[in-house]
Each structure stands twice: as C-alpha cells, then as structure tokens.
C-alpha positions in Angstrom: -8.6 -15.9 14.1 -11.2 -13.3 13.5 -14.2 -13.3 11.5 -16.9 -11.1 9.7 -20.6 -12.1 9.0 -21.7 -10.2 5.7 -25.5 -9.8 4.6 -25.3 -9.0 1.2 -27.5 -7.0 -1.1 -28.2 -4.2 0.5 -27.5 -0.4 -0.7 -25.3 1.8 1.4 -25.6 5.6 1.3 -23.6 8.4 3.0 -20.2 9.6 3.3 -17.0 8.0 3.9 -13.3 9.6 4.8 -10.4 7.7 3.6 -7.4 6.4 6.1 -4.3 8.0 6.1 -2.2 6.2 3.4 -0.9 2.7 4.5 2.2 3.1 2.3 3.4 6.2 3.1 3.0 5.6 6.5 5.5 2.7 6.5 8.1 5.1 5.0 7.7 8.2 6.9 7.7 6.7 10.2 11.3 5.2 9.1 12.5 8.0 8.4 11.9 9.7 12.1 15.4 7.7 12.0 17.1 9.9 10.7 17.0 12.9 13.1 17.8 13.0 16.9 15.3 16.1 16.7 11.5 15.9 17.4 9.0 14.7 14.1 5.6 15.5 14.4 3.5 13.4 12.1 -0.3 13.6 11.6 -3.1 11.2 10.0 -1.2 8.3 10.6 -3.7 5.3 10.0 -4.7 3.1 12.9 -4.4 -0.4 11.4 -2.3 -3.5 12.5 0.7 -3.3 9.9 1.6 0.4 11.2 1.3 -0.1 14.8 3.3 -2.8 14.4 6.2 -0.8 12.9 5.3 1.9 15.7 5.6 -1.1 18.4 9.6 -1.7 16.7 10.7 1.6 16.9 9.4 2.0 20.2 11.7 -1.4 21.1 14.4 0.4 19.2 14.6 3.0 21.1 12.5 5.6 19.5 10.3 8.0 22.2 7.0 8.3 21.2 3.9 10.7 21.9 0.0 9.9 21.0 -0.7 13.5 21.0 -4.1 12.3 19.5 -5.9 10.4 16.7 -3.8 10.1 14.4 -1.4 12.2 15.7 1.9 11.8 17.0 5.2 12.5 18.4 8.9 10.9 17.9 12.3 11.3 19.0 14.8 9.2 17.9 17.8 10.8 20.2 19.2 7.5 22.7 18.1 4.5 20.2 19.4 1.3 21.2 21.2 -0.1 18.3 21.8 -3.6 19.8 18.0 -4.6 19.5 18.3 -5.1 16.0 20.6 -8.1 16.8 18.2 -9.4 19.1 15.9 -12.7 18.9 12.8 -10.5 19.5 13.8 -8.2 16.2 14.0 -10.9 14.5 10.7 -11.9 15.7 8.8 -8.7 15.1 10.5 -7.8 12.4 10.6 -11.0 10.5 6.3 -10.3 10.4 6.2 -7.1 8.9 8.0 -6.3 5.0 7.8 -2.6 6.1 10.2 -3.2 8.8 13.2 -3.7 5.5 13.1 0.6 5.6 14.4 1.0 8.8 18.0 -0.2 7.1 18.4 2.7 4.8 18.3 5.5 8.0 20.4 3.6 10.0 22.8 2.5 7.7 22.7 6.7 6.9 22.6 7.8 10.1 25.0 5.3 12.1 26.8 3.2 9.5 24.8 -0.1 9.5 21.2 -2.1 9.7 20.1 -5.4 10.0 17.1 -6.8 9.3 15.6 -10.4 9.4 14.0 -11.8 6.2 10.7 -9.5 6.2 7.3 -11.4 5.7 3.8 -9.6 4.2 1.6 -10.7 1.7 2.0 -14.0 0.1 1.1 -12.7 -3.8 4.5 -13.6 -5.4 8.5 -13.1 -5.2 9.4 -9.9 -3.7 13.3 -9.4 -3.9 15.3 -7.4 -1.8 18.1 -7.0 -4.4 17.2 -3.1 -5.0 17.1 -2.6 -1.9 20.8 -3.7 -1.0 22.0 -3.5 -4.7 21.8 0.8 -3.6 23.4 0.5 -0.1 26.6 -1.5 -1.9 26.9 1.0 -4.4 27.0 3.8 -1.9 30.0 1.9 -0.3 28.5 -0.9 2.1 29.4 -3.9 2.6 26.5 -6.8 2.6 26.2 -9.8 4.7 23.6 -12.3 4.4 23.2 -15.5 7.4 21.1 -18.0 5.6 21.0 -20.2 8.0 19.4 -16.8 10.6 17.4 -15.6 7.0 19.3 -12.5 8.7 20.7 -9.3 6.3 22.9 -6.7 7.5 24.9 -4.1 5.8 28.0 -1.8 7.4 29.8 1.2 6.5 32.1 2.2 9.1 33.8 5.0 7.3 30.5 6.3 6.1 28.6 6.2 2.8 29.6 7.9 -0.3 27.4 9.2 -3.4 27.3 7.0 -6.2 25.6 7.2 -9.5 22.9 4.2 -9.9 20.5 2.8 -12.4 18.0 1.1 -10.3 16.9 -2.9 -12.0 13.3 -2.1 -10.9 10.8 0.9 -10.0 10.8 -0.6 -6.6 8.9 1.7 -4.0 10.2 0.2 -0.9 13.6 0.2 -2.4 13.5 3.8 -3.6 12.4 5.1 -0.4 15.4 2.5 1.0 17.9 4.1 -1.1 16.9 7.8 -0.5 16.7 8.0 3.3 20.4 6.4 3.1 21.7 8.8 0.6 20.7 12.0 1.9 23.0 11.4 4.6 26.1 10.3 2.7 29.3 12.2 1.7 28.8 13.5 -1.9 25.8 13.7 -5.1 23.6 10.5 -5.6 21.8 10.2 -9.0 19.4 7.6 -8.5 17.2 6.5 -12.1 14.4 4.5 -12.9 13.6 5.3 -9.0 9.5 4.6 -8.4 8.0 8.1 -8.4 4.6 7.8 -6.5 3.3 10.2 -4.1 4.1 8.3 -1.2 7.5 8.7 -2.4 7.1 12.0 -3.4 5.9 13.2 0.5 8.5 11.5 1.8 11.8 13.1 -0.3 9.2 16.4 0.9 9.0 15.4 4.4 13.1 15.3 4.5 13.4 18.2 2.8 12.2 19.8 5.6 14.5 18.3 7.6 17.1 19.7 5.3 17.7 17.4 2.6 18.5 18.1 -0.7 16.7 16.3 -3.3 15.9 17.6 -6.6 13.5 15.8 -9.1 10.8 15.1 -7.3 7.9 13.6 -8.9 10.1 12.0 -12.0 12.1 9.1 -12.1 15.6 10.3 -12.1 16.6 11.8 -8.8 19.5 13.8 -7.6 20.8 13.9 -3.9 23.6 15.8 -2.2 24.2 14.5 1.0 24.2 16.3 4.3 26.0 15.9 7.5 22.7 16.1 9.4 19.1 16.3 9.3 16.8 18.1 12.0 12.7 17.5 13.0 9.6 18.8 11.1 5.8 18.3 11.3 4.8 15.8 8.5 0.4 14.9 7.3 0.0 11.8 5.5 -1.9 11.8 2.5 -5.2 10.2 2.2 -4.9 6.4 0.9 -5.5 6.2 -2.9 -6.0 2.0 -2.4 -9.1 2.5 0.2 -10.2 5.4 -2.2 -10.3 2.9 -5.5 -11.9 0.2 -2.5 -14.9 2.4 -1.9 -15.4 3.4 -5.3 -15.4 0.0 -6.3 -17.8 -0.8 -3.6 -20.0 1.5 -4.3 -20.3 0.6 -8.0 -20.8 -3.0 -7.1 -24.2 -2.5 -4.3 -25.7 0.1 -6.8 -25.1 2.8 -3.7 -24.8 6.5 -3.8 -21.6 7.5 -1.8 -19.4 10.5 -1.5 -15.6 10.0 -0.5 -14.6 13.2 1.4 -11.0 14.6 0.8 -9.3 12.5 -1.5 -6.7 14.6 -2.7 -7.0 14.5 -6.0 -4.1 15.9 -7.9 -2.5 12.8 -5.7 -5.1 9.8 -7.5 -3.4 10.1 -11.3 -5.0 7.6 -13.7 -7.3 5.4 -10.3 -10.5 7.5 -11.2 -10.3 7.3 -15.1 -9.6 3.5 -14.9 -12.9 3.2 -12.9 -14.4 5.0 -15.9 -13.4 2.7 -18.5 -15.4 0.1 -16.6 -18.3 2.3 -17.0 -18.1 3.6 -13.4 -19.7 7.1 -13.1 -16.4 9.1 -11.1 -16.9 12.6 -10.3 -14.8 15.3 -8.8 -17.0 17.5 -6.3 -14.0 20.1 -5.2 -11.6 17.4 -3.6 -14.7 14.9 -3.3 -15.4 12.0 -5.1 -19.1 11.5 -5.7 -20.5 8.4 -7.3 -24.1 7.6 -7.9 -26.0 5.1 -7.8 -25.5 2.7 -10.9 -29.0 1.2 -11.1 -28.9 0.6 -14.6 -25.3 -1.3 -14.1 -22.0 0.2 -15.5 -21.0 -1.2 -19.2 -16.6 -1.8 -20.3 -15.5 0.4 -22.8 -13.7 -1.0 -25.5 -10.7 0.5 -27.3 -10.8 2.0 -30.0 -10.8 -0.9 -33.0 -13.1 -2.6 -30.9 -10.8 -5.2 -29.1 -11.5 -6.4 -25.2 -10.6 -3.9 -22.6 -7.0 -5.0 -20.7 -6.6 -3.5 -17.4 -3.2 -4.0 -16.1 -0.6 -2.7 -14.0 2.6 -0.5 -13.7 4.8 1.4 -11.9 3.6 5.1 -11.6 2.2 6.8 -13.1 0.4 3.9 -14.5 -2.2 1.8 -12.6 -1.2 1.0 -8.8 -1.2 -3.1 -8.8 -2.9 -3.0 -5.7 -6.3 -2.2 -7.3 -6.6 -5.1 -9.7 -8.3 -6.9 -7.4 -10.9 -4.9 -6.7 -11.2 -4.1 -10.7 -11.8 -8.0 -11.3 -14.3 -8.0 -8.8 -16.2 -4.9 -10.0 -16.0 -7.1 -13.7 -17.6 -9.0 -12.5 -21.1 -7.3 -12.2 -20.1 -5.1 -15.0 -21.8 -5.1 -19.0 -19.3 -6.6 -21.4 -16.1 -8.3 -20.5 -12.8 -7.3 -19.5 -8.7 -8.7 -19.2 -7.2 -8.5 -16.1 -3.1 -8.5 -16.0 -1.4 -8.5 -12.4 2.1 -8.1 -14.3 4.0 -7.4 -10.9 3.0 -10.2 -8.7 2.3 -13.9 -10.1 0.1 -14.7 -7.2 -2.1 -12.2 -6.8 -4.6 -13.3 -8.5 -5.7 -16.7 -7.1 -8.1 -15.8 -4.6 -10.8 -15.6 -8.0 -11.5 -19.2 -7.2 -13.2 -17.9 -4.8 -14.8 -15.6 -6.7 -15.9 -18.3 -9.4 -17.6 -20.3 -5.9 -19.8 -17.1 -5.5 -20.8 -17.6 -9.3 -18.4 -15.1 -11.2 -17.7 -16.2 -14.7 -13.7 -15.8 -14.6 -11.2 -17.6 -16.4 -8.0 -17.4 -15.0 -5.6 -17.7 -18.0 -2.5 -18.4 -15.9 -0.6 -16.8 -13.1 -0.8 -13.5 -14.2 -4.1 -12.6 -16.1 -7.8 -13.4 -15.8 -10.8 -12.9 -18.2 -14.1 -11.8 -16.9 -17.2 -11.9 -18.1 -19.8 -9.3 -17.0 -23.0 -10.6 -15.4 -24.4 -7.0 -15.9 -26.9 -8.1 -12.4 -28.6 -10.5 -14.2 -27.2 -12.9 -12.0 -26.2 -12.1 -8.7 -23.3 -13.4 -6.6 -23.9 -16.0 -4.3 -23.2 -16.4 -0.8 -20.5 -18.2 0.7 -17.4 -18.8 2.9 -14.0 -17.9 2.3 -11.3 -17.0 3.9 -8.8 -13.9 3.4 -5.7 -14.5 1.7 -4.0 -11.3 2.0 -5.1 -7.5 2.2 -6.2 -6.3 -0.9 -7.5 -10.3 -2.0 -9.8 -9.9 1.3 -11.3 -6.3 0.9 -12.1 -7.4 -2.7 -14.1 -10.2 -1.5 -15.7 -8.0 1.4 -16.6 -6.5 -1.5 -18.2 -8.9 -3.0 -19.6 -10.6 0.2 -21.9 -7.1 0.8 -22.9 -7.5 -3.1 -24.0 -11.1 -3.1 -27.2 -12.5 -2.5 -27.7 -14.3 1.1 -24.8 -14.4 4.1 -21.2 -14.7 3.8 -18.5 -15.6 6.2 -14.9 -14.4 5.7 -12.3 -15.7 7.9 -8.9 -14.4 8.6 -10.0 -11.0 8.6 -6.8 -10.1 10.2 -5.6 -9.7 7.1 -7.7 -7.1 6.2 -7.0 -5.2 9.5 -4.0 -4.6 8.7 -4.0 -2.5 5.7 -7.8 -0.9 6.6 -8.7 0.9 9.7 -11.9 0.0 11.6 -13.7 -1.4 8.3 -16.6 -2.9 9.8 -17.5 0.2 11.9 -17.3 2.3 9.0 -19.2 0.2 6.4 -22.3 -0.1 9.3 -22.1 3.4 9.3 -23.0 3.7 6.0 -25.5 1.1 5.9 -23.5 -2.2 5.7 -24.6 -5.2 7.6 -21.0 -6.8 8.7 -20.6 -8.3 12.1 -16.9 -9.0 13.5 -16.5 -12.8 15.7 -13.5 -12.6 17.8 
C-alpha cells in the first residue's frame, strides 16, 4: 500500500493541464468492440482504472498499439470470446465497475456478454438493473449465477429495437444500452437517457463509425440500427472532475493557477457552482484562470437570504463527483453551506476525517452535511488518514496541502486510479507531496 507525505500551507503557482477524462475513457475504449476495423484513440489518461480496462481487452483478444502518450491503436478483429468465461475474467473484471460496458458491444456485436459482479468505489448501492433492464427489452435473455456473482445475457437471433423509458439517468447504463442498440435490427427510442458529454463523445465517436443516433446532447435518444460499424480516430475530452479538483485546490492554498484547455462549452454549471462559494472562476480563451484568494472566498446566499444547498444531479446539473471537493473548499470558506450527495448514501463519510483536521461539519445523515466556514481564521490541522475512494482521497489531498504541519494519506492507490501522476504534477507547481512505496 502506497503512501503520500503532505507539507501543508504552502502556495502553489503555475500551470496545470488536465487528464484526459476518466469517464469517457471507460466508454470509448468499449466501444473499440464494436468494429473489427482499426480505432485510433488519443488523450487517453494514464491512470490505474483505465489500464486496467486496456489490460482486459488485451486478454480478450483486442490488438493494441501505444503509438505514444496518450495515444493509441485497437483492433478488435480475432477476439477470443471464451475469456469472458474464464476464472481470470472474473478476476479482473470483478475489480474494475468499468469492465460492466464491455456487455452492451458484445452482446451487439456477437449476441452475448458476461460479466462478473463489477467492484469500484464503496460510496453506496450501485444497481445494474438499467443496465440489463435495456438489453431484455431489445430481446435478450438474462442469466444471473449467484452463487459465481456471475451475469450474462444472450441473443442468438440477434437484438431488435425497442422503445424504452429508462428508471434512472444512469451514465454507465446509457452508454450500455447505446453501444448494444446501434447494432440491432430496427429504431431504439431510449428516454430519460443520461446526457453528459462523455456520453455525448461517445454516440459522436460511433457516428463516425456509422451509427445513427439522433438527439445528441438531450435526454431522449433515437437509434436505427446498422448491420455494421467500421474504425475512426477518436480525442478524449479533458476531465471536468480534475478541472473542479484544481480549482478547488487552488481556492483552498490561496494560489494563483491557470488550468490550460479545459474545454469549456464541455464544463456546464462546474465553474458557476465554484462561484457561488465565492470562488473567483474566469474564462481566459479556453483557460481557466483563478487568483489568488488572499482575502478568502465568502457563500452566497439565495435570494431570501436562506443557507446556500449545493447538491447533485444528473446533467446538466451538478456532477456528484465534485461534492467532495465542494465540502472541503466550505470548509475554509466565509459563511456556511449544505452539502446534499443525493446519488450515493455513502459518499460523504470520509468528513470524519475532515472534522479530525478541525473542520466544523455536521453530518446530518447519510446524505447531507452542514459546514461551517472557518474563513482562515483557523487553519486545518495536520493529520493521518487514509483514502477511502477516489474523489474522498483527492479531497483530502486537498486538504492535506492546505493544513497547517504534515499529513500522511495512506491508500493512495485509490487516488491513482482516477488521477494521472498527481504527486509529480502538484511538485511541479509548488506542492511538497512525497510518494512511500
């Protein structure tokens, strides 16, 4: 187990370029599935939950190309279907939740997928039902081994179209349901589907392969099929999460940083949510510059004068995976501020943590925390911790580099995997973090 060393209190300065987007990087590598032609796809992020996905394609039966950073190569043309059945699929696949989107492809492409139980954060129930609520509706037939924790779903005589209403905005699920349908027999109207950019670039990136998708960018989604999809080059956006990350550390160690290319038109309501903490977010041509906040950042209010309530929702509202690093920014900030995580139930309970480094937080129940502002009259204290799961352990790297004194994270592991070299990047900005293998 890995571990970083953190002297806090110190002001970075610089520049820093975002990772290519964790989440879309998860789907669009899937979806090389669905071709036996060459994909080409570019700004792929170097961190542990994407190569892992990479290393289970490759064992699938996928050939693949490091062309360069970032950059690579696949042809999915001889895959070797039998692997999924295999003890060591159900090993590697049973670690990563990403690995569920290599079903909808298959099940497209050759008429079935299996996949074991998938693992990933530990912030709350995550339910498959979306995902194989779509496949039965376009005509496969579900199997579950409980005893295995194994799921696999057949259609032998191919998929068909089918009209759906989807329970939830589920991303994973949407993207699931898509890559399966654009290869079945007839029009799939798929509503309520999660509209996000990821899963915007990816209904793009099969496009080019000759999909036919219309809707794009709303929540109601209509598909008519194809018999076969061919290669195309594919860049992944820049990640809005590490985006909101830096912002949020940047407010938090009063430093002046500028994050380079952040696509914009891509980061809906992320910067003006900042704002409403008091944050200071401007747009420098497809730059975000933010100064430094050495007179603090103060919470809005609304407008009859009640508490701020940050909280979460499917897009176009606020992505759930930045709460946590908007309850640890509170916690510095003037005035005080509701925190609802409405998504996950246990996402929040890494602020005991938090309340050990001397944040004032009350955590109300499972799903929403009060903070009170110490508006750096009081600084946070040094301590050790360990990381619960990705976004819980940047937010207290976060912290760590704000608080007075020394502190040890363990389990940085979990960090790794949704952030590509962090410690490098942070000491080349100023930060003084040290990585213990």
């Amino acid at each position: 187990m890995a571990t970083f060393q953190i002297e806090g209190g110190h002001q970075l300065k610089g520049e820093i370029t975002p990772q290519g987007a964790k989440n879309e990087a998860l789907q669009i590598l899937c979806a090389v599935l669905l071709t036996d032609e060459e994909v080409h796809i570019s700004n792929v992020p170097d961190i542990r939950d994407v190569n892992k996905l990479i290393e289970i394609l490759g064992n699938l039966g996928v050939k693949i190309q490091k062309l360069g950073k970032g950059n690579y190569s696949f042809k999915s043309d001889e895959l070797n279907l039998e692997y999924l059945e295999s003890q060591q699929f159900k090993d590697e696949g049973s670690s990563l939740r990403g690995s569920i989107m290599i079903v909808g492809p298959l099940l497209g492409r050759f008429g079935k997928g299996y996949i074991p139980r998938p693992g990933g954060d530990k912030i709350g129930r995550r339910r498959l039902d979306t995902h194989f609520g779509g496949f039965i509706k376009l005509g496969a037939d579900f199997r579950y081994n409980k005893e295995e924790r194994f799921y696999g779903v057949e259609a032998p005589k191919g998929l068909k179209g089918a009209d759906m209403l989807l329970e939830e905005a589920s991303v994973t699920g949407t993207a699931n349901i898509i890559m399966a349908a654009v290869l079945a027999k007839g029009k799939t109207t798929i509503y309520n589907a999660a509209c996000e950019p990821y899963i915007q670039q990816l209904c793009k990136m099969m496009v080019a392969m000759g999909a036919n998708i219309n809707g794009i960018g709303s929540n109601l989604l209509h598909i008519e099929g194809v018999d076969k999809l061919s290669g195309c080059d594919h860049s992944v956006l820049p990640d809005m999460i590490e985006i909101g990350s830096w912002i949020g550390l940047a407010a938090m160690t009063k430093s002046e940083l500028t994050i380079k290319n952040v696509s914009w038109n891509d980061l809906g309501i992320i910067p003006e949510t900042f704002r409403k903490l008091g944050i200071t977010v401007e747009k420098r041509k497809d730059d975000i510059y933010i100064p430094a906040h050495t007179n603090g950042y103060e919470v809005a209010s609304f407008i009859d004068g009640s508490i701020m309530n940050i909280s979460d929702a499917p897009w176009p509202g606020f992505t759930p995976d930045l709460l946590s690093i908007m309850l640890v920014v509170a916690t510095q900030a003037r005035g005080s501020v509701l925190i609802h995580q409405k998504m996950f139930e246990s996402r929040l309970f890494f602020v005991d943590k938090l309340i050990d480094m001397g944040a004032k937080i009350i955590l109300c129940d499972p799903h929403r925390a009060t903070v009170i502002g110490h508006d750096f009259q009081s600084q946070l204290k040094a301590t050790t911790m360990t990381s619960p799961d990705i976004r819980a352990g940047i937010s207290l790297l976060i912290a760590a580099l704000s608080a007075k004194g020394t502190s040890t994270i363990h389990n940085i592991e979990q960090i790794d995997r949704g952030y590509e070299n962090i410690d490098t990047r942070l000491r080349a900005i100023g930060a003084k973090i040290t990585r213990f293998d």
